[in-house]
C-alpha positions in Angstrom: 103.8 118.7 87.9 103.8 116.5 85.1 104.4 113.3 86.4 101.7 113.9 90.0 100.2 110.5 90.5 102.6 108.8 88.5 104.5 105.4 90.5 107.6 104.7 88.8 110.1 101.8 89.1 113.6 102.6 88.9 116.4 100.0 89.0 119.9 101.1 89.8 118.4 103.8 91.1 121.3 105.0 93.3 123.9 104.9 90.3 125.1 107.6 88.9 122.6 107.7 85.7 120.0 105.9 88.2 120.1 108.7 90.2 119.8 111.6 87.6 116.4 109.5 86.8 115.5 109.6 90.2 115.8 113.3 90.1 114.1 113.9 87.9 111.1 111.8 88.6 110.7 113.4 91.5 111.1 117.0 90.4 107.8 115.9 88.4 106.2 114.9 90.8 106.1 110.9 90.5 106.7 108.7 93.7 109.6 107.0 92.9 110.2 103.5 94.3 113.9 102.2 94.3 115.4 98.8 94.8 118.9 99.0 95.9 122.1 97.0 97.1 124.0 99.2 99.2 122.8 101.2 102.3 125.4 104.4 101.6 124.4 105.1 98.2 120.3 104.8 99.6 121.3 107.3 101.8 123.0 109.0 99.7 120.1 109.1 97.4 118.1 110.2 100.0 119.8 113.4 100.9 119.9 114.5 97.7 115.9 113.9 97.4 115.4 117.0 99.6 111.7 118.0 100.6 111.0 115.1 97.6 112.3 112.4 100.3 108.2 111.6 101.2 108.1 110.4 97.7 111.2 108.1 97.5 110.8 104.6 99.0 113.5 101.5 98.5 114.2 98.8 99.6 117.1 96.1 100.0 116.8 93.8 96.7 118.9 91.6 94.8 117.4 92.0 91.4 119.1 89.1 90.0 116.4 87.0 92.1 113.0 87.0 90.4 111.2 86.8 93.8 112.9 89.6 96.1 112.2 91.6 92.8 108.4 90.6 92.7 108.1 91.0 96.3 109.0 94.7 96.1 107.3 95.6 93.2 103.9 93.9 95.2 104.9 96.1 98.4 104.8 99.4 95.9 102.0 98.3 94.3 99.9 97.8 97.5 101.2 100.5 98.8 100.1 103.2 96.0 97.9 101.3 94.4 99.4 101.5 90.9 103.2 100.7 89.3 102.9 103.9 86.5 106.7 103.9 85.1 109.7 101.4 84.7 113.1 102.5 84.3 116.0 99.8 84.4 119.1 101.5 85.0 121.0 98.7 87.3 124.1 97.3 85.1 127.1 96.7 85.2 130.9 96.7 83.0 133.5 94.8 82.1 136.1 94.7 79.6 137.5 91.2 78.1 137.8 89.7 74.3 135.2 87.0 73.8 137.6 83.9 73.5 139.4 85.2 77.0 136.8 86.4 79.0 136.4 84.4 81.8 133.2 82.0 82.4 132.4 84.6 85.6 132.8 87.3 83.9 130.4 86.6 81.2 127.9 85.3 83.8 127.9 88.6 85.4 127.3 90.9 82.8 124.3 88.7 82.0 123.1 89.0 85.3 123.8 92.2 85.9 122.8 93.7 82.4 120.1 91.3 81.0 118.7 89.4 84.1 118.3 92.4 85.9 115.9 93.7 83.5 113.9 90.7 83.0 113.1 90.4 86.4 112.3 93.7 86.4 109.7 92.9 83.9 108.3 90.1 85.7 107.3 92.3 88.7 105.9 94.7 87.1 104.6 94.1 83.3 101.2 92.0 85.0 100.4 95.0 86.8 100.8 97.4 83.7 98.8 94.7 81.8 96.0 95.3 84.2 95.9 98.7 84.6 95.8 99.1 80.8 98.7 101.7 81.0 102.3 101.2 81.5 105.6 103.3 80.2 109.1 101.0 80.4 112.7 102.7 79.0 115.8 100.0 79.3 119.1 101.1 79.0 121.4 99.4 76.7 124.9 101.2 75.1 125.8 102.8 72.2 129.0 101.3 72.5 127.4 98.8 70.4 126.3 100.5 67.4 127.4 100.0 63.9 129.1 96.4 65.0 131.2 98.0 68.5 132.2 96.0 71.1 135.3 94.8 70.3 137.3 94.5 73.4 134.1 94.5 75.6 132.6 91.8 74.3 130.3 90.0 77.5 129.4 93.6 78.0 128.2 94.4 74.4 126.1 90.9 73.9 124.4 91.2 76.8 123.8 95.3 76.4 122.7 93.9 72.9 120.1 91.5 74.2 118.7 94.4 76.5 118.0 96.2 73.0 116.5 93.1 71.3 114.4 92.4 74.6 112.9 95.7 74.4 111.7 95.9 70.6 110.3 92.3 71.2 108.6 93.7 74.3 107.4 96.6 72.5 105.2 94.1 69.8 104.3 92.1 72.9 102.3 94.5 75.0 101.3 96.8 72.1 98.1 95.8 72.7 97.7 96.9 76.4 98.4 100.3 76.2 102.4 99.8 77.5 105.0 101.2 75.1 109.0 100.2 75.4 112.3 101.9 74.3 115.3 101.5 74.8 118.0 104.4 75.3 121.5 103.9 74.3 124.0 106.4 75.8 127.5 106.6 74.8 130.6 107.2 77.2 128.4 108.5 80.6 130.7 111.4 82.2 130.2 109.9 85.7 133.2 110.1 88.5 133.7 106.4 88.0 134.0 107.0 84.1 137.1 109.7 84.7 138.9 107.9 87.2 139.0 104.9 84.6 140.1 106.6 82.1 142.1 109.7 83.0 143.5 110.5 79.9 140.2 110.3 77.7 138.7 113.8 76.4 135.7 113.8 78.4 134.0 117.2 76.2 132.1 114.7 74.4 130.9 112.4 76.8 127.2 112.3 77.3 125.6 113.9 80.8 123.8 112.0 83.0 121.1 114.5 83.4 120.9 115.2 79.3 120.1 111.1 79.4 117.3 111.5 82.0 115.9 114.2 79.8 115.4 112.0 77.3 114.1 109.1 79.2 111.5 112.0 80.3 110.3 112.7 77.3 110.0 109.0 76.4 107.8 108.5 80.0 105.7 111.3 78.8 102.5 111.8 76.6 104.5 114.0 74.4 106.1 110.5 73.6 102.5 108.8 73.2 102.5 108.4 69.1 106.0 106.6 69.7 106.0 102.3 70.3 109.5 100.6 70.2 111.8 103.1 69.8 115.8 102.9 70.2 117.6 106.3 70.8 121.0 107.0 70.8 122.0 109.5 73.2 125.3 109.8 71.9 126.4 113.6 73.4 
């Protein structure tokens, strides 16, 4: 399998694009480490995993806290002696113009969309540094291409500072052997998605699992001649 021996990373792991990642990592054979909030969706998670489930781990973590997030990185690492693959899924949404969305709400979409990811990075980046090899894919939103965001706009900054992050990242640890990119799906057709908006034409929304492809080909050495790139994945 292509991905046997590979350790991957994946945060929001139990979401609903999270978990097509997961999937997929394990149908290639990685060991896939996941640092989750809620106990139903591990479990959850877990079922689904099948005869993979020897190759999932989690944990309880709070990403927004730098420490809990280094702690179970360390705990992977020691236990499989290597952190291969990152994949930071975990985000979150909310709607709001920028003059009336609230001080808490713009707090929480950095937290949940740009913090997450950074300490993400600090967990696991020194270990990629010295194991000379390290593949990272960010998720960000092609809600905000070509200007978008109107409407969403604590949402769209911080989805846009997840995009910036990862090109800076990518010139950063060029010279380690690590490459970066950053995927940037449009509308996800997800459960939670539908219920929200019942009314929407969903044809054209993008599939979780066509997303994960593409974060599978970015993981892989097919991807190797490839250093910073942003995708749309747009359906």
């Amino acid at each position: 399998m292509e991905f046997e021996h590979r350790v991957a990373l994946v945060t929001g792991g139990t979401g609903a694009l999270g978990s097509a990642v997961v999937a997929d990592l394990l149908a290639s054979g990685a060991v896939v480490a996941v640092p989750y909030r809620s106990e139903e969706a591990w479990k959850r998670l877990r079922d689904h995993a099948g005869t993979a489930e020897n190759r999932l781990t989690g944990a309880s973590v709070e990403l927004s806290d730098f420490e809990q997030t280094a702690q179970f990185a360390r705990q992977t690492i020691a236990r499989f002696g290597r952190l291969d693959f990152l994949v930071a899924c975990a985000g979150g949404f909310a709607p709001g113009l920028s003059y009336q969305s609230s001080a808490e709400a713009w707090e929480r979409m950095w937290s949940m969309n740009l913090r997450s990811v950074v300490s993400a990075l600090h967990a696991v980046v020194p270990q990629m540094i010295q194991q000379n090899f390290g593949r990272i894919v960010t998720v960000s939103s092609g809600a905000i291409l070509d200007g978008g965001g109107a409407g969403i706009a604590a949402y769209a900054v911080s989805k846009g500072a997840v995009r910036q992050l990862s090109e800076i990242l990518a010139q950063e640890l060029k010279a380690y052997n690590l490459h970066v990119h950053c995927v940037m799906p449009g509308t996800l057709d997800t459960p939670a998605n539908r219920a929200a908006m019942p009314n929407a034409d969903a044809s054209h929304w993008v599939k979780v699992e066509d997303v994960a492809r593409v974060i599978h080909f970015l993981l892989s050495e097919s991807a190797r001649p490839l250093r910073g790139a942003v995708l749309p994945v747009l359906g």
